[in-house]
C-alpha positions as CSV (number, residue, x, y, z in Angstrom):
1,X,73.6,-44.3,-98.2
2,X,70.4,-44.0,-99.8
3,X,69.1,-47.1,-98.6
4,X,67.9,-48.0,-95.1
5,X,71.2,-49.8,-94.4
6,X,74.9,-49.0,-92.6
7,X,76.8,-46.0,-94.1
8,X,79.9,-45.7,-95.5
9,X,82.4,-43.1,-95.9
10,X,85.1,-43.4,-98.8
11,X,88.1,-41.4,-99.1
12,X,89.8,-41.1,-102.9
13,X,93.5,-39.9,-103.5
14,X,95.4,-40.1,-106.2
15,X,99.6,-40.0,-105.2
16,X,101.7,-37.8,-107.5
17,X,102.9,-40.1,-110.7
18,X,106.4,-39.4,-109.7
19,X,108.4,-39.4,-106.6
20,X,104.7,-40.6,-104.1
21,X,104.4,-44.0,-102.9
22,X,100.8,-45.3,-102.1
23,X,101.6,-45.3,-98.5
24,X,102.4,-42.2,-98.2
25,X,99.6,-40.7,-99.8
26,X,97.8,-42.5,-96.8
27,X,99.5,-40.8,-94.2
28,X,98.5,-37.8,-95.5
29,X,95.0,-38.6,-95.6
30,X,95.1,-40.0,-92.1
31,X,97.0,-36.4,-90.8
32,X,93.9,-34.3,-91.9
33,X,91.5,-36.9,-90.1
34,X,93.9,-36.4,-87.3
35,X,93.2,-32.1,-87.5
36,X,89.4,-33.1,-87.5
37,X,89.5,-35.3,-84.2
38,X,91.7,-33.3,-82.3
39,X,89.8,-29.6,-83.5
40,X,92.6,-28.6,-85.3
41,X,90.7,-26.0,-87.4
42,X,88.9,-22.6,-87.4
43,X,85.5,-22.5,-86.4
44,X,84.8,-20.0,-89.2
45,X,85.2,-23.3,-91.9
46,X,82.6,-24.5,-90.3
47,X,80.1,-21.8,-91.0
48,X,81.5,-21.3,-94.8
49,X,81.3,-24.9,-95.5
50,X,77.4,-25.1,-93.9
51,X,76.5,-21.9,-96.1
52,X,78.0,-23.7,-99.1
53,X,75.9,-26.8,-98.0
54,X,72.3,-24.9,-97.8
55,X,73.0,-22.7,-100.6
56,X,73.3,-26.2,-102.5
57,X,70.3,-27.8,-100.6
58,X,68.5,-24.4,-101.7
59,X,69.3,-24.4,-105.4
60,X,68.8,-28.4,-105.3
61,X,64.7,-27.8,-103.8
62,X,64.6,-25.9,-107.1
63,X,64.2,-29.4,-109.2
64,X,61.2,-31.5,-109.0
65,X,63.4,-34.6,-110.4
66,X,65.1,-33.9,-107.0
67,X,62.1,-33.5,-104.5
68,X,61.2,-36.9,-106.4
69,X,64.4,-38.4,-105.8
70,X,65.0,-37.4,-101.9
71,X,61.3,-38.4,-101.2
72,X,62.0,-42.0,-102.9
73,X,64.9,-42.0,-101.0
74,X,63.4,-40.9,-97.9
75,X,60.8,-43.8,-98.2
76,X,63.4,-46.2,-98.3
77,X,65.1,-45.1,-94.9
78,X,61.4,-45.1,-93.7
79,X,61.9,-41.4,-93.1
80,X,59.3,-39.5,-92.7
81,X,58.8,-36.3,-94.8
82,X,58.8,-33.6,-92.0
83,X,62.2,-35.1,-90.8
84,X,63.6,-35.0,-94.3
85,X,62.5,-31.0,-94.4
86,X,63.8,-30.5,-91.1
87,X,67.9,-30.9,-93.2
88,X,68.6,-27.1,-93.3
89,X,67.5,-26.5,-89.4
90,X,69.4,-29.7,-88.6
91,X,72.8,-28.3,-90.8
92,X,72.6,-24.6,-89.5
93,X,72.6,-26.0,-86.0
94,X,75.7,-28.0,-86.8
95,X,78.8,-26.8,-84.1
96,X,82.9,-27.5,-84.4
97,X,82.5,-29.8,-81.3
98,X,79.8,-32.1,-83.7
99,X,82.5,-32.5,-85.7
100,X,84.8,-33.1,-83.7
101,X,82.6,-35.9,-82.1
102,X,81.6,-37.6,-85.3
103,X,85.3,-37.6,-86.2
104,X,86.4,-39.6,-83.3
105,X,83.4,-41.6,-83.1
106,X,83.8,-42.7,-87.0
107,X,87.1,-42.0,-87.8
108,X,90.1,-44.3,-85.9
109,X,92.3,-46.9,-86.9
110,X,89.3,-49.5,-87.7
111,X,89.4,-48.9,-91.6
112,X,90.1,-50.3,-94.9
113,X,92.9,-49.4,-97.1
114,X,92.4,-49.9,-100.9
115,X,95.6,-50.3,-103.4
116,X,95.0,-50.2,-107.1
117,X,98.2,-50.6,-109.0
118,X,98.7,-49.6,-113.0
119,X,98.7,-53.0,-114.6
120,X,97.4,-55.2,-117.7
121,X,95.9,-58.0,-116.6
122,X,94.6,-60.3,-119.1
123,X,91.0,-60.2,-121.0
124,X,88.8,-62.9,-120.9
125,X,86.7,-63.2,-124.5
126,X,83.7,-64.0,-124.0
127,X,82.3,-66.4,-127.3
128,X,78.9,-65.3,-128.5
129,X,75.6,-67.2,-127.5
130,X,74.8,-69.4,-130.1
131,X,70.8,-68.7,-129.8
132,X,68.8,-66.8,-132.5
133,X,67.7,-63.4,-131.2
134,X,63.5,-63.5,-130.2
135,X,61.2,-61.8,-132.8
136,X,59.0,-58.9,-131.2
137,X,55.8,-58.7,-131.6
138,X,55.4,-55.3,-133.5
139,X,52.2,-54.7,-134.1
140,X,51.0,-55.7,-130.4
141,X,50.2,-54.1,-127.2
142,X,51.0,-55.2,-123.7
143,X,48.5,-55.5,-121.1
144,X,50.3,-52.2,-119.3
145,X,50.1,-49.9,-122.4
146,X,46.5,-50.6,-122.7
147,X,46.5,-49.9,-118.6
148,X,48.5,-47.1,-118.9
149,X,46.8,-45.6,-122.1
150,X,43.3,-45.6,-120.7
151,X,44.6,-43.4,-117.3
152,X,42.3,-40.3,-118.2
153,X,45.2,-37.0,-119.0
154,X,44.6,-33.7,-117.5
155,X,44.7,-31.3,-119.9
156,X,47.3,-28.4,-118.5
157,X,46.9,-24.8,-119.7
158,X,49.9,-24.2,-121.7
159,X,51.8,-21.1,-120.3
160,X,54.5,-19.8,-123.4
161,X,57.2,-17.8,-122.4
162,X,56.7,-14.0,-123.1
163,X,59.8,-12.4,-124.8
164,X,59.3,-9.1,-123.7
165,X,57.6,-9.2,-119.9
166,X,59.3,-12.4,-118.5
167,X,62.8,-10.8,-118.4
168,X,63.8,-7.2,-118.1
169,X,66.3,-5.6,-120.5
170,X,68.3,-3.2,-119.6
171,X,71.1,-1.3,-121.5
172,X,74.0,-0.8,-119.0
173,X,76.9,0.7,-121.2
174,X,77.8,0.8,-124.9
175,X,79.7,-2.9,-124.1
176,X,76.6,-3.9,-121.4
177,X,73.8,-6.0,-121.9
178,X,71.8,-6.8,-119.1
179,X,69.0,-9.3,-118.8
180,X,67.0,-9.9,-115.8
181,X,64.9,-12.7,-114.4
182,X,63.0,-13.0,-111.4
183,X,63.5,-15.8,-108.8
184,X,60.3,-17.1,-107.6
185,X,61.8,-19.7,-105.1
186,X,64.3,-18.8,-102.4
187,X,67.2,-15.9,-102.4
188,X,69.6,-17.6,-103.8
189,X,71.1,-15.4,-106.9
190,X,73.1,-16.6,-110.1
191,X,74.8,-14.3,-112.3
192,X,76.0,-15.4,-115.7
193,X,78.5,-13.2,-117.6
194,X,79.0,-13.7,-121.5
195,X,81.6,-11.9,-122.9
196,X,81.1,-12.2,-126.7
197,X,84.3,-13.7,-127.6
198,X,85.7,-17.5,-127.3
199,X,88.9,-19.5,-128.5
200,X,87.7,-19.3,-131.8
201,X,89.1,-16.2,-132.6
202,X,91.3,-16.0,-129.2
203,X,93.3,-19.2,-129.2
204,X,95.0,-18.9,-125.9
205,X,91.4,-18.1,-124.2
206,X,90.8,-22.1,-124.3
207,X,93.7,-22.2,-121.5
208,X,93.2,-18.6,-120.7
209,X,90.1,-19.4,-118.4
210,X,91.2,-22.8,-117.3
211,X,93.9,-21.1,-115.1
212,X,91.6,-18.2,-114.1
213,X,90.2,-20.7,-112.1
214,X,93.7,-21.0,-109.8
215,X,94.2,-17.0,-110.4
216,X,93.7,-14.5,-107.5
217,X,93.3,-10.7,-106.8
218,X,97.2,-9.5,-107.5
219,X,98.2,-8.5,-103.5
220,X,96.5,-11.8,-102.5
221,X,97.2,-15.3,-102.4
222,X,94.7,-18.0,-103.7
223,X,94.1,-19.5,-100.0
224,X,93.0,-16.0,-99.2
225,X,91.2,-15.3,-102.1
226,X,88.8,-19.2,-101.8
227,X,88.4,-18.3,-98.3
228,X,87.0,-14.3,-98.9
229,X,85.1,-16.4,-101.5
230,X,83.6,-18.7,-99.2
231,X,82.9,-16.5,-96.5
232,X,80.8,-14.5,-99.3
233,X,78.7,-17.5,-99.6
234,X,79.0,-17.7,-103.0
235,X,80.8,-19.7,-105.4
236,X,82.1,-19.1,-109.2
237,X,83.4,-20.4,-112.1
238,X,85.0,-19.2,-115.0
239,X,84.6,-20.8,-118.2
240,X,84.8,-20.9,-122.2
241,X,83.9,-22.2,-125.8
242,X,84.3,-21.2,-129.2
243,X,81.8,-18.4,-129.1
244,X,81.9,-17.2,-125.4
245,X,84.2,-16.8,-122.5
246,X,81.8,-16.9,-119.3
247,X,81.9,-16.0,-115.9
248,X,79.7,-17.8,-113.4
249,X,79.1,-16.4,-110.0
250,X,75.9,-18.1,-107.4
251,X,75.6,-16.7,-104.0
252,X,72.7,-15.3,-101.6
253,X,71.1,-11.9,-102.5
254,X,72.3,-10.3,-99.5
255,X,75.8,-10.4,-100.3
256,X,75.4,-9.8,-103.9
257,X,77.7,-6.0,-104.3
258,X,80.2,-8.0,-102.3
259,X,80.2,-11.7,-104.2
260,X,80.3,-9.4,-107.3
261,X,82.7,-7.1,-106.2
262,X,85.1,-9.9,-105.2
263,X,85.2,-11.8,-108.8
264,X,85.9,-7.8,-110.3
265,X,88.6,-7.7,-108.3
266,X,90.4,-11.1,-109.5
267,X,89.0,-9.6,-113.5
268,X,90.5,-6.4,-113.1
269,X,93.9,-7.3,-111.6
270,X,94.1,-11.3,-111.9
271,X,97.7,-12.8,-110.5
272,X,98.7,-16.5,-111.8
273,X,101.8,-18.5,-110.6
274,X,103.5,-20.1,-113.3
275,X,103.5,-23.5,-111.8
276,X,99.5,-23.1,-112.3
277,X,100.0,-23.2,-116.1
278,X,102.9,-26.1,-115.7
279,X,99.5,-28.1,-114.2
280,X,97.6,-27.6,-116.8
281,X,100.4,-28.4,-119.2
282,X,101.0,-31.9,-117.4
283,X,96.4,-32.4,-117.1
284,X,96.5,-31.4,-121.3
285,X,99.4,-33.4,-121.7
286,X,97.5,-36.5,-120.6
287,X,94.2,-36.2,-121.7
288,X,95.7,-36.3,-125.6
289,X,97.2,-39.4,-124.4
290,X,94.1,-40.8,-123.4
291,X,91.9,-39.6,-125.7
292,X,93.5,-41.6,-128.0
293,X,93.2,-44.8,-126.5
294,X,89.5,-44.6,-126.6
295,X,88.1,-45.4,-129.9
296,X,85.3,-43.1,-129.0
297,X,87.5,-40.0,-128.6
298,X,89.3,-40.6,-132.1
299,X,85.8,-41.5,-133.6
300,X,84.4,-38.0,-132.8
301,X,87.7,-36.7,-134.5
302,X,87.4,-38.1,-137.4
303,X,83.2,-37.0,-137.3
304,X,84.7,-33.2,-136.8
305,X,87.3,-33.9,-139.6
306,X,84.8,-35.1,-141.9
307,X,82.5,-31.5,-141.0
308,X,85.2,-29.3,-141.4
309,X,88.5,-30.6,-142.6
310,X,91.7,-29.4,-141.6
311,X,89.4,-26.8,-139.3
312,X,88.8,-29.1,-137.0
313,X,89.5,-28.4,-133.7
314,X,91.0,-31.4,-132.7
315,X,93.8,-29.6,-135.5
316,X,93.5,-26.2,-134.7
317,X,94.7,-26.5,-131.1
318,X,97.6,-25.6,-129.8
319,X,100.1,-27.8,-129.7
320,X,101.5,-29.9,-126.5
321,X,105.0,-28.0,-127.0
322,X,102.8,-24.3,-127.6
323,X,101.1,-25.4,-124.2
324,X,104.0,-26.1,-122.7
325,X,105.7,-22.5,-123.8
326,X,102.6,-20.7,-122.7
327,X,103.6,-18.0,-119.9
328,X,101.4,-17.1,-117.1
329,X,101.3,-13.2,-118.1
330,X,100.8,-14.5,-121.4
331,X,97.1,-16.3,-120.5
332,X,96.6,-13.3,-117.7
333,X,96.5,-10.4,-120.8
334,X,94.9,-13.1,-123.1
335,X,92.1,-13.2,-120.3
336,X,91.7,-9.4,-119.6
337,X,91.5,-8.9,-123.1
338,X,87.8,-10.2,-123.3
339,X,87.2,-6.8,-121.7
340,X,87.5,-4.9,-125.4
341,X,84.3,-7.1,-126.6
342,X,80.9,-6.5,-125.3
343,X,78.9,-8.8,-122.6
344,X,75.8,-10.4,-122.2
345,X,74.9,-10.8,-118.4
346,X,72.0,-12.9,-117.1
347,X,70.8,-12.4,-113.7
348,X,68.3,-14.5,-111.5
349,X,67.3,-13.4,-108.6
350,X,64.9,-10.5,-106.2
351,X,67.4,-7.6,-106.3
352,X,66.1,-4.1,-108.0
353,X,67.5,-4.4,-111.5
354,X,68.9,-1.0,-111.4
355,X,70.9,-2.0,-108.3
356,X,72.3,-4.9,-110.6
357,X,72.8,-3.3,-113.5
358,X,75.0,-0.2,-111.4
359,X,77.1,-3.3,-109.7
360,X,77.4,-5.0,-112.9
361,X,78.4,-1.4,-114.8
362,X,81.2,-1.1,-111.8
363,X,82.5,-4.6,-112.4
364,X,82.6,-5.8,-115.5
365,X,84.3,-2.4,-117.9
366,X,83.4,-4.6,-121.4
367,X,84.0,-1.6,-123.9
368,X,82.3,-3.4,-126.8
369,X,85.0,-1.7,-129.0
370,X,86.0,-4.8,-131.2
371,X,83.2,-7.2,-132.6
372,X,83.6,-10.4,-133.7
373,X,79.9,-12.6,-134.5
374,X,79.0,-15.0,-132.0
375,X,78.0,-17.4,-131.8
376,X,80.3,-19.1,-134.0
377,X,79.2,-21.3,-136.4
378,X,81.2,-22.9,-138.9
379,X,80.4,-24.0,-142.7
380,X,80.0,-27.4,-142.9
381,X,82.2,-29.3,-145.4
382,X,79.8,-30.4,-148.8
383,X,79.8,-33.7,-150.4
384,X,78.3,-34.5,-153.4
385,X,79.3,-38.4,-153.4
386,X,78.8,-41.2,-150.9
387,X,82.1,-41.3,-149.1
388,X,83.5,-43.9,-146.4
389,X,86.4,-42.8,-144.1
390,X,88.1,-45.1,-141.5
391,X,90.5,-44.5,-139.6
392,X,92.2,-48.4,-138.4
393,X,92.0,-48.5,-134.3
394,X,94.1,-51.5,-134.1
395,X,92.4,-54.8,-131.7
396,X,89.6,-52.8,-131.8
397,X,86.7,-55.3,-130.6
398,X,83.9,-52.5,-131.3
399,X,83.5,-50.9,-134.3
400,X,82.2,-46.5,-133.5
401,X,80.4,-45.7,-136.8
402,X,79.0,-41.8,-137.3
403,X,77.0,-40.7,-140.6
404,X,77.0,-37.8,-141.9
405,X,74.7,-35.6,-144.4
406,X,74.6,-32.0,-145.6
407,X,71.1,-30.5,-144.9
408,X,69.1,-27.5,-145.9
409,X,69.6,-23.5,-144.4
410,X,67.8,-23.4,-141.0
411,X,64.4,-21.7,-141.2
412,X,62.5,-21.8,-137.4
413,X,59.4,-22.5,-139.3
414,X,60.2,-25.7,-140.2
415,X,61.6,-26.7,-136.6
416,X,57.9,-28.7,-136.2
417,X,58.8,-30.9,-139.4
418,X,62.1,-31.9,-138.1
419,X,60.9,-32.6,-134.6
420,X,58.8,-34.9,-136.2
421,X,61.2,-36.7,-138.8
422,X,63.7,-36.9,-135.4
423,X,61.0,-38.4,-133.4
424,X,60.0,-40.9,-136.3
425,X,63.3,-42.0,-137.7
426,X,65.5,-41.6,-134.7
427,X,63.9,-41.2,-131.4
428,X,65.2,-43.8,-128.8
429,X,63.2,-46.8,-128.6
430,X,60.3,-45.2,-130.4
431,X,62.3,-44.9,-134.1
432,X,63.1,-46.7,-136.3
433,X,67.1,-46.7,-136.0
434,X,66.8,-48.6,-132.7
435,X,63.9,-50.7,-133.1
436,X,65.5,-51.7,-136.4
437,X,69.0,-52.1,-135.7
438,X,69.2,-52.8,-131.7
439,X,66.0,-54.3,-130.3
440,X,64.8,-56.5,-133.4
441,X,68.2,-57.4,-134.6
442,X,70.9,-57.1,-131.6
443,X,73.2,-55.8,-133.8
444,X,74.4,-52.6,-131.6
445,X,75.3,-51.3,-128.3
446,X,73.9,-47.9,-129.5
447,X,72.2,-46.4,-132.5
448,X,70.3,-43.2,-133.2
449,X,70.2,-39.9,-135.5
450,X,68.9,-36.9,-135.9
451,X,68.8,-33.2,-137.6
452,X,70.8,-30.9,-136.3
453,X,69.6,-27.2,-136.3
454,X,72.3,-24.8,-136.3
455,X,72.5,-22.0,-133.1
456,X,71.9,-19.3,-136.1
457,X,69.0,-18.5,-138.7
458,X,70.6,-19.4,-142.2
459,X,73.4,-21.6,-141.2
460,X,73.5,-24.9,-142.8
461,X,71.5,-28.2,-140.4
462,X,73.0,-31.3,-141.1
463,X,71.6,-35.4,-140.4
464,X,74.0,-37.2,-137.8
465,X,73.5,-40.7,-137.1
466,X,75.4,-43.2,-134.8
467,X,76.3,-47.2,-134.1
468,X,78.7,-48.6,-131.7
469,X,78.2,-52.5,-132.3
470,X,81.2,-55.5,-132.0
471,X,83.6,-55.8,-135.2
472,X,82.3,-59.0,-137.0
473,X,78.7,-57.3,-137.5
474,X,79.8,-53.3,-138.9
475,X,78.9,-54.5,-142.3
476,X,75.7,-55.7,-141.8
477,X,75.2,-52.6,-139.0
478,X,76.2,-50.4,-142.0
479,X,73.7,-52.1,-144.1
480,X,70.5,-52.0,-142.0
481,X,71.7,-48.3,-141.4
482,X,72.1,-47.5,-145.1
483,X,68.3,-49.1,-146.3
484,X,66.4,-46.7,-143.2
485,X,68.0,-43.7,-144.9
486,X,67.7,-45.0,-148.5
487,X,64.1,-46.4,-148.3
488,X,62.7,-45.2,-144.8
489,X,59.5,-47.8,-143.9
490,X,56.3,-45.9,-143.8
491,X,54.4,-46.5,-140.8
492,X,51.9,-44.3,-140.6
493,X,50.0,-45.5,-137.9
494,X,52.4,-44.1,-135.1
495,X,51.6,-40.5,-136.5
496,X,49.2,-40.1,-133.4
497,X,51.9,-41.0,-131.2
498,X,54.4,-38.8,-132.8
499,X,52.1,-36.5,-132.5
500,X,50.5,-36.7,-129.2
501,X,54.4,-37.0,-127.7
502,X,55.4,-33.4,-129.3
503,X,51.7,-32.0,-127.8
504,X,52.4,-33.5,-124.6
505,X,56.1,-33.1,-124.3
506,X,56.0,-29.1,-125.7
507,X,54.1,-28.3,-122.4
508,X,56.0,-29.5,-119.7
509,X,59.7,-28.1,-122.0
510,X,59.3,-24.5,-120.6
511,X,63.4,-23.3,-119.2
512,X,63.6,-23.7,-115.7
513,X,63.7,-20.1,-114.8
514,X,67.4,-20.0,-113.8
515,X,68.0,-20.4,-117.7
516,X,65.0,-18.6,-119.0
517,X,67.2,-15.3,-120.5
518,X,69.8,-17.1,-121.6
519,X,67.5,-19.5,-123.9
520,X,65.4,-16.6,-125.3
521,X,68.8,-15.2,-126.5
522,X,69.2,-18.5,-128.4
523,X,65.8,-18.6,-129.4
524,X,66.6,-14.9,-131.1
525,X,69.6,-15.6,-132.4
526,X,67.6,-19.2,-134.3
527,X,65.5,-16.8,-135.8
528,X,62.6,-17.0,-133.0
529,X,60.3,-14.0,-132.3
530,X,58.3,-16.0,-129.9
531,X,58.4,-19.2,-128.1
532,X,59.3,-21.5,-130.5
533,X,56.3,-23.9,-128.6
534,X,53.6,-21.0,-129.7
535,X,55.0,-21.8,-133.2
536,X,55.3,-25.4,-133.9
537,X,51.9,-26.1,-131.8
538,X,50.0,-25.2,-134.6
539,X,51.8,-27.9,-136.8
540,X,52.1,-30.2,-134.0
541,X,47.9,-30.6,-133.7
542,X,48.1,-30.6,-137.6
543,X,50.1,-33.2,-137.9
544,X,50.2,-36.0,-141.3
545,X,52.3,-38.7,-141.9
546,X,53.0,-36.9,-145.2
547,X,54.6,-34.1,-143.5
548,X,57.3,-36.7,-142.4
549,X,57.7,-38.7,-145.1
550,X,58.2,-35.2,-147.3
551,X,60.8,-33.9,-145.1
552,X,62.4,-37.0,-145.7
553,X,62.9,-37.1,-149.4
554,X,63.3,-33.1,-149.4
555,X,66.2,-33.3,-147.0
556,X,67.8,-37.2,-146.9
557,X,66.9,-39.9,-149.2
558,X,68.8,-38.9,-151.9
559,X,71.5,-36.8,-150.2
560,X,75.6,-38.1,-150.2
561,X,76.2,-39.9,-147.1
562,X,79.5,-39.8,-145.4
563,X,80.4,-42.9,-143.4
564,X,83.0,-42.2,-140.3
565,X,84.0,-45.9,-139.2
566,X,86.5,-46.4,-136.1
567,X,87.5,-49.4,-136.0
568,X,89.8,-52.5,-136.2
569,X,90.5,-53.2,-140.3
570,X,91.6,-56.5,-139.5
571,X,87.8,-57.9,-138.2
572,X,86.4,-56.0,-141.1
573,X,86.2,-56.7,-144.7
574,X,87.1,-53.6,-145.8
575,X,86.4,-54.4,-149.2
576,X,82.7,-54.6,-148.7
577,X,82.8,-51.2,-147.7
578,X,83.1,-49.9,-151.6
579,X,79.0,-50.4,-152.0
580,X,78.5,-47.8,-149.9
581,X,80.6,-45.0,-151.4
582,X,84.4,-43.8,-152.1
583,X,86.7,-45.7,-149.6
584,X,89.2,-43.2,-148.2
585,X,91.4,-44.9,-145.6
586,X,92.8,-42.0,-143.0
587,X,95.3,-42.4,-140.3
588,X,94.7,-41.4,-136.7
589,X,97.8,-39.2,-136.8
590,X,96.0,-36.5,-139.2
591,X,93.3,-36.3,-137.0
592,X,94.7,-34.2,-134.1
593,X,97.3,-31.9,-133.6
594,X,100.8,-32.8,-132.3
């Protein structure tokens, strides 16, 4: 507990939907606890599972928002701090036969057992206060602002990130890209493989690396396989988007060639059991049926309809009945045949990069011989008239409202502008979205917007804004929502603010070093030759009002809004919806695949 107070140890399971009764499930639970009080296990768990749990205290001592969270905690347990730093000397000195002990000591028949049945028990509505929301005093201060305003600031060196001499770059192969970054806090290494194709233009990858995650060396079994893992001391994970399919692998330096040669061999010769893909199948199969009980999920449908029509990917998916025909060879050959497109890999760590790039050039046999362009980035649907969709979510009590506006080619020198406007218009309690709409008029849960830059120089940035807020008040939501982008309020005296916040906030923004490579090829790809701080500085300290306000009539005012509204038709009048553009009604069906 993180409190000075009793502990508590909670044990979750879920029984099989069919054929498992609640009890039972129980039993089950209780027979491990009964392994770990009688020593029913091998000793060498023990040492894989404390080498998982200092590899994770390790990689945790990395973040300052932890130290400042265990310390806090720490206080409150009245802890002091060399005890709390004494953790990895305590856990390495952990024995089977302290386990053991702690399990009979904590562990008997003197517990709680928790049943939570499916059911639909009845909703109590709530009526609406009938007291007028307070008026805030805009234009005043509070006696902590003033407090907090006159602390004196230290003014810290800026330190931008060098392109060239904070990684090294090193050409393993003709399919090889390696980047390498040094780790300047413990020896714990990560190694981040991006081969340069995703389910965009390999459907089946989208499942494909899903069931990697259950696949194992062929001659192996998967128990075998976790537990050669573990005793590695590493851990990995094998994942995928649109652009990339990635391969994650964290361990400790000193048992790098054999973490690394251990994930080759499940790449190079995978095995998958066919009742791995039936689980996915039946995990698919119910997330489309609760994604569509949340308004929210069909909501961000309709926002990807309304971007790229019937490209949406909520539509371009495979199908429930193509899932379930999928075959587990099928996914193994879609998986290995990431190997015919090049890779970027990013290591962190204190190995000689030429050791890791000869490891890496063993492993991972990307050819590079087909090219697709990554990342992928798709053209943006173009409206040239004010445009409402809705899509009816029936007994809907809140009402999920996106807008939606086509914006200018992405140039990185204008990054400082949009910072700005984003900062201004839309930036959490500070802009004028929820100021105007949430704290001086309680009209929503949520509200914000922003720019959008694209992840490629040239592609198309678009303005996204958003309101969740109860049925009865969309329209006048809507409204409020509608004069901010039509005739943004000009307050000009929060340009020092604005300004001093990107100054202030552009310093401390520098990658932690674990990403560092990976977001310099971003940067690159965004058009970036330098730090992207080293560019908008400049503008930052240069900062006018005008500069807002003119990136707001270039790129908004004027522009066709699209409207995406999720909600229930029958709380709404609909017909008040016409004064904001074309009323296209669309049903939830055409938004996702079968």
């Amino acid at each position: 507990m993180p409190y000075n107070d009793h502990g508590v140890s909670i044990i979750f399971v879920v029984p099989k939907i069919l054929g498992q009764k609640l009890g039972s499930a129980e039993q089950l639970v209780l027979a491990e606890l009964k392994k770990l009080k009688t020593g029913d296990f091998d000793s060498t768990l023990v040492e894989k599972i404390k080498s998982e749990l200092y590899r994770n205290y390790l990689q945790s001592m990395e973040s300052n928002s932890y130290k400042g969270n265990m310390f806090a905690t720490a206080f409150g347990r009245y802890q002091t701090i060399d005890n709390l730093l004494q953790y990895p000397n305590k856990l390495m000195a952990i024995t089977k036969a302290d386990i053991v002990n702690i399990a009979q000591k904590y562990y008997g028949d003197n517990y709680l057992a928790f049943y939570s049945k499916m059911g639909f028990p009845k909703k109590q509505k709530i009526e609406k206060p009938g007291y007028k929301p307070l008026a805030a005093k805009k234009n005043e201060t509070s006696v902590y602002a003033k407090h907090f305003s006159a602390i004196p600031q230290t003014n810290q060196k800026q330190t931008f990130v060098d392109f060239d001499k904070d990684i090294n770059r090193i050409s393993v192969s003709e399919g090889l890209k390696l980047n390498c970054v040094k780790n300047p806090v413990n020896n714990v290494f990560s190694l981040t493989v991006n081969f340069q194709v995703g389910h965009k233009n390999i459907t089946e990858l989208k499942y494909a690396v899903d069931a990697m995650n259950y696949a194992f060396p062929e001659g192996s079994s998967l128990d075998k396989f976790k537990a050669a893992i573990a005793g590695s001391g590493c851990t990995y994970s094998i994942l995928g988007n649109e652009s990339y399919t990635t391969v994650e692998i964290t361990g400790f330096d000193s048992h790098f060639d054999e973490s690394v040669a251990l994930i080759g061999s499940l790449m190079e010769n995978p095995s998958l059991e066919q009742s791995k893909v039936e689980n996915l199948y039946d995990a698919e199969k119910t997330n489309r049926k609760l994604e569509r009980n949340e308004p929210e999920n069909v909501a961000d449908a309709l926002l990807s309809y309304v971007k790229y029509g019937k490209l949406s990917e909520y539509i371009q998916r495979l199908s429930l009945s193509e899932i379930k025909a999928l075959q587990a060879g099928q996914l193994v050959e879609s998986f290995k045949s990431v190997y015919d497109y090049g890779a970027d890999i990013h290591y962190v760590g204190n190995l000689d990069p030429e050791k890791v790039a000869a490891s890496c050039k063993a492993t991972f046999k990307a050819t590079g011989a087909k090219k697709v362009d990554t990342p992928v980035v798709m053209d943006l649907n173009q409206y040239a008239e004010n445009t409402v969709y809705f899509v009816h979510k029936k007994k809907a009590t809140q009402s999920n409202i996106y807008f939606f506006a086509n914006g200018p080619a992405y140039n990185p020198g204008n990054q400082a502008d949009i910072d700005a406007f984003n900062l201004y218009f839309g930036g959490d309690f500070s802009g004028l979205v929820l100021q105007e709409i949430r704290e001086y008029r309680s009209m929503a849960y949520r509200a914000g917007a922003k720019f959008v830059p694209p992840l490629l120089k040239g592609k198309e940035t678009y303005f996204i804004g958003n309101i969740g807020t109860q049925a009865d008040k969309t329209i006048e939501a809507i409204t409020v929502f509608d004069s901010l982008v039509r005739f943004m309020p000009s307050k000009a005296e929060r340009t020092e603010m604005i300004q001093q916040y990107l100054m202030l906030s552009a310093t401390s923004k520098r990658p932690h070093f674990r990403d560092l490579s990976e977001q310099i090829t971003a940067w690159q790809k965004q058009g970036f030759q330098t730090d992207p701080v080293q560019v908008k500085q400049k503008a930052y300290e240069n900062l006018k009002f005008d500069n807002i306000e003119q990136f707001y009539k270039n790129n908004l005012a004027k522009k066709p809004v699209v409207i995406c509204i999720v909600g229930d038709k029958n709380q709404i009048n609909t017909k008040e919806l016409n004064k904001f553009g074309k009323l296209v009604f669309v049903k939830e069906s055409e938004l996702f695949s079968k």
